[in-house]
C-alpha positions in Angstrom: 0.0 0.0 0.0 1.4 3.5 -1.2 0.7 6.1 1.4 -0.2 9.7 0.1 2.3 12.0 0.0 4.0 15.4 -1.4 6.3 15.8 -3.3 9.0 18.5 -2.9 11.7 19.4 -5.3 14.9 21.4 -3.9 18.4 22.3 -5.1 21.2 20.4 -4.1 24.3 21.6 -1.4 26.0 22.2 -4.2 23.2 24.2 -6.5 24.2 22.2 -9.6 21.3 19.7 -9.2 17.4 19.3 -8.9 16.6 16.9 -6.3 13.4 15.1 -4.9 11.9 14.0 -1.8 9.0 12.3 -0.4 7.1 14.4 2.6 4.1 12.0 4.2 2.1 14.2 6.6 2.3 13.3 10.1 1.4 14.6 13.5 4.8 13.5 15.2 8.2 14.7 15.0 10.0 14.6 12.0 12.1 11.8 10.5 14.7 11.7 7.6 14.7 8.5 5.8 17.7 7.4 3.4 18.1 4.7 1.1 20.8 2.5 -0.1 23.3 2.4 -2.9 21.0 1.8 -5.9 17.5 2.4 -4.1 15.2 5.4 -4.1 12.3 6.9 -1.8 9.8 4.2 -2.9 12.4 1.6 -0.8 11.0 2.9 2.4 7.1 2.6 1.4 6.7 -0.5 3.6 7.6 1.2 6.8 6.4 4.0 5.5 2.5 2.7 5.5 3.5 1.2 9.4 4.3 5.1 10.2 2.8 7.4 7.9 0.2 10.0 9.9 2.0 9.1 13.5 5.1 10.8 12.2 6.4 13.3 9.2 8.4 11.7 7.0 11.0 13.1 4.8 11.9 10.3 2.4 14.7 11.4 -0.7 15.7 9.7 -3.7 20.0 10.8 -3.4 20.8 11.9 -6.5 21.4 9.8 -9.0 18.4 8.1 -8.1 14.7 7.7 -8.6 13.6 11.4 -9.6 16.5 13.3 -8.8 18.8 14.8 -11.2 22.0 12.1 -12.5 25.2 14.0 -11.6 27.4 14.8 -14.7 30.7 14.0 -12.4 30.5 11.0 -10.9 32.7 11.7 -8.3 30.4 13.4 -6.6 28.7 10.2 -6.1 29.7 9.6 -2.1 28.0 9.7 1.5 29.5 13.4 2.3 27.9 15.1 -0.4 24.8 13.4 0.2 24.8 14.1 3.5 25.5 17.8 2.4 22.3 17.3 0.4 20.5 16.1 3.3 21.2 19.6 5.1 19.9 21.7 2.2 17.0 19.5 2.2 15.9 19.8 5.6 16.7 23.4 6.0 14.7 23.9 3.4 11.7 22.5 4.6 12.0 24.2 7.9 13.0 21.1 10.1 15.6 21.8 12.6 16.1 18.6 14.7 15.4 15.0 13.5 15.5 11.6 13.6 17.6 9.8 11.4 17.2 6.1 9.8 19.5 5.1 7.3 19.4 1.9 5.4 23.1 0.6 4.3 25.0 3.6 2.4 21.3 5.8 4.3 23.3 5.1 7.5 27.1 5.5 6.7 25.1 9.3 5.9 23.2 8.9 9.1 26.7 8.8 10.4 28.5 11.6 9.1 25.3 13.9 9.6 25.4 13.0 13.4 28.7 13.2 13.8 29.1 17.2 12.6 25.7 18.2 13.8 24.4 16.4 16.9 22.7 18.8 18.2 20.2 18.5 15.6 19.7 14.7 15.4 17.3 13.3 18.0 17.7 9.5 17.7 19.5 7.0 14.9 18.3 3.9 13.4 21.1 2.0 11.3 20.1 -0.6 9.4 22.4 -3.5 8.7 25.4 -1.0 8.5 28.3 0.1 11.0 31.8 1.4 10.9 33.3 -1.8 9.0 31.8 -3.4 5.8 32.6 -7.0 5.3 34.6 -7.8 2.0 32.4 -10.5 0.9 29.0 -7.9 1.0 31.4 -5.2 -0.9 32.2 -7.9 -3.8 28.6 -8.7 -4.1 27.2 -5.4 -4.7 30.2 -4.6 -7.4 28.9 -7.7 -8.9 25.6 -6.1 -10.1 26.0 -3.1 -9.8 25.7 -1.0 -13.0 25.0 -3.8 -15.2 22.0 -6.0 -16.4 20.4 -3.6 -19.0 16.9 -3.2 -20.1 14.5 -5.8 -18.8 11.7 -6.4 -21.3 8.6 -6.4 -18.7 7.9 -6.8 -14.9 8.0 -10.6 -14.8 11.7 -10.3 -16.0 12.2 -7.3 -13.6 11.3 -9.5 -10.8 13.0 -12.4 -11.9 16.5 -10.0 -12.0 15.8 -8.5 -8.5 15.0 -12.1 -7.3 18.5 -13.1 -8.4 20.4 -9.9 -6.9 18.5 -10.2 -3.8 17.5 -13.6 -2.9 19.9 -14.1 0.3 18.1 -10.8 1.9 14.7 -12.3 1.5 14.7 -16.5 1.2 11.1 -16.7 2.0 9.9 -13.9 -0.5 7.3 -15.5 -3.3 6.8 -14.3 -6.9 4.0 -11.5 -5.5 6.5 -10.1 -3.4 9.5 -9.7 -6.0 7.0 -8.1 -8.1 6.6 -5.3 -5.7 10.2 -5.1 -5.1 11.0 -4.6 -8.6 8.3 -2.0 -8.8 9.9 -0.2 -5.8 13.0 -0.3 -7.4 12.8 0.1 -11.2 10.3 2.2 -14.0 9.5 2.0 -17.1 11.5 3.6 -19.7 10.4 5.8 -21.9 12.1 4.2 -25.2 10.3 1.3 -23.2 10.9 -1.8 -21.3 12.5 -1.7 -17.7 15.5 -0.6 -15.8 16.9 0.2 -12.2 16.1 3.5 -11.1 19.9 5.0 -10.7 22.3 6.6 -12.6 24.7 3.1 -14.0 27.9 6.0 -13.6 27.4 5.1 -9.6 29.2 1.7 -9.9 32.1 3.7 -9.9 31.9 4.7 -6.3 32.3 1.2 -5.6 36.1 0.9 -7.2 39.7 1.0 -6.0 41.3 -0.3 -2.8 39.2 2.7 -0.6 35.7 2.8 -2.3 34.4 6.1 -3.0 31.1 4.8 -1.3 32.9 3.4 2.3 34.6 6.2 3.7 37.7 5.0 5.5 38.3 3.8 9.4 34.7 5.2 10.0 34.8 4.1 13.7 36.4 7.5 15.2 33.0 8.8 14.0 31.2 5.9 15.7 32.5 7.0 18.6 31.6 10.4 18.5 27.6 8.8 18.5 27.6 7.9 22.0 25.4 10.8 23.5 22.1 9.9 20.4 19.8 7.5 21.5 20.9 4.6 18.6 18.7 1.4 17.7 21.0 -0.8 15.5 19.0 -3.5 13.1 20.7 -6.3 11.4 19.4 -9.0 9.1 20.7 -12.2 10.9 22.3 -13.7 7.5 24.3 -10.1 6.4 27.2 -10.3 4.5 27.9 -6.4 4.9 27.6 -5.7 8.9 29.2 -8.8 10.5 27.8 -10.2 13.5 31.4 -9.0 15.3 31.2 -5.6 14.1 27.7 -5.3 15.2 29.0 -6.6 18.7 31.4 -3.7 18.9 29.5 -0.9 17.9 27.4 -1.3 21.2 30.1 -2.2 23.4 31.4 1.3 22.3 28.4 2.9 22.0 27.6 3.8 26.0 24.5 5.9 26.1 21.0 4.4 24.9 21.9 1.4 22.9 19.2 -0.9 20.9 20.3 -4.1 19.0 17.9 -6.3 17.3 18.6 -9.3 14.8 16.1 -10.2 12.2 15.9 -13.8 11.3 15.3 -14.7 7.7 16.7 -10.9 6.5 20.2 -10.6 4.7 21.3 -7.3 3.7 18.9 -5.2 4.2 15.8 -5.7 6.2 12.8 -4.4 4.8 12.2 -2.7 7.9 8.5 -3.6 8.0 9.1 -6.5 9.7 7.5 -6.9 12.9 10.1 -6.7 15.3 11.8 -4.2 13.1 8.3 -1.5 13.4 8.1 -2.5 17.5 11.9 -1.5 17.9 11.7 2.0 15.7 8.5 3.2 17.5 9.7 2.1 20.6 13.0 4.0 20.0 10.7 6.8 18.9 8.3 6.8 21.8 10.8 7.9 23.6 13.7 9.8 21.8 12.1 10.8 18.6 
């Protein structure tokens, strides 16, 4: 289900681009909502009909993505200009302090944007993400990432996500790839299907210190302790190990929140159950 929402265009840190955001009326406070590597704003409409009218939510599509502007330089495609981005976007709108929840690349931005202005972030949700990325998770994504090409119709769209993302979802059923793929691709207008994201962000994922994993990110980790943090996991990950996870709330020694969720790989959906009962309990009382 596809809650109502506006849509809001605004200009980029950097003025050069026309970006795009989701804003779903809601009496509570506000929360900013970012997506992963080669997802958009329509990756959150799960939790997003679980929260929509309790909450605001402030959902972008990065750039690159979904309906914001590609960027001409590719190099521009990294977390610290998004989270610049994220910035103009909420001053913008008004919104002061928020809530962050980032999913994958959403929280190595959730991150950064704590760590230079705390005083404006309420509360944190990572999900399956942390100051260390596993190798094994980093190969898989430069594996698809970029490629593939126009799919003919949604049965073939499915089929392709099915393939990229089977080990996050092993008890998902042809209904529910379908509405993956249509959270995650359009149709072209020279028709067919493709990914929603600009192919040039592949890129970001090259070289011995990927453009996209900022290095030794656990200095900034630490700086997190004073946010009230919930950390979510998919229990079969192959990007936030199990030992990473481990240390980031040993570290972390203010209001710490953990939870695992069986049958998710990289990423939950975040509209699983125990996933919605830990963000609005974390929000009950820190958002």
């Amino acid at each position: 289900m596809t809650m109502p929402y506006r849509g809001h265009s605004f200009r980029s840190a950097d003025r050069r681009l026309t970006l795009f955001a989701r804003d779903y009326p809601g009496e509570g406070a506000p929360l900013l909502m970012m997506h992963g590597l080669t997802r958009n704003s329509a990756d959150f409409e799960p939790l997003a009909a679980q929260l929509a009218g309790r909450y605001r939510l402030i959902v972008p599509d990065q750039r690159g993505r979904g309906r914001s502007e590609h960027d001409p330089d590719p190099a521009n495609y990294r977390p610290d200009i998004y989270a610049a981005d994220m910035w103009a976007l909420l001053d913008g709108l008004g919104i002061g302090r928020v809530a962050l929840i980032g999913t994958s690349m959403g929280g190595l931005m959730a991150m950064i944007m704590a760590a230079v202005r705390p005083d404006r972030v309420s509360a944190l949700v990572f999900n399956d993400v942390g100051p260390e990325i596993m190798p094994e998770g980093l190969e898989r994504l430069r594996g698809y990432v970029g490629g593939g090409g126009v799919m003919q119709d949604w049965d073939e769209a499915a089929r392709r996500c099915a393939v990229i993302n089977g080990q996050a979802f092993p008890d998902f059923g042809p209904t529910d790839w379908i509405a993956f793929a249509r959270r995650t691709c359009a149709e072209l207008p020279e028709g067919g299907i493709g990914f929603t994201y600009d192919p040039a962000i592949a890129g970001s994922l090259q070289g011995a210190q990927p453009a996209t994993v900022p290095p030794d990110l656990w200095p900034l980790w630490d700086m997190l302790t004073d946010i009230p943090t919930l950390l979510i996991r998919g229990a079969q990950s192959d990007l936030l190990s199990e030992g990473t996870a481990s240390e980031m709330g040993r570290r972390h020694r203010g209001a710490f929140t953990r939870i695992d969720i069986a049958q998710r790989g990289h990423a939950p959906m975040l509209d699983e159950s125990g996933a919605v009962a830990a963000i609005t309990g974390l929000l009950e009382v820190h958002g």
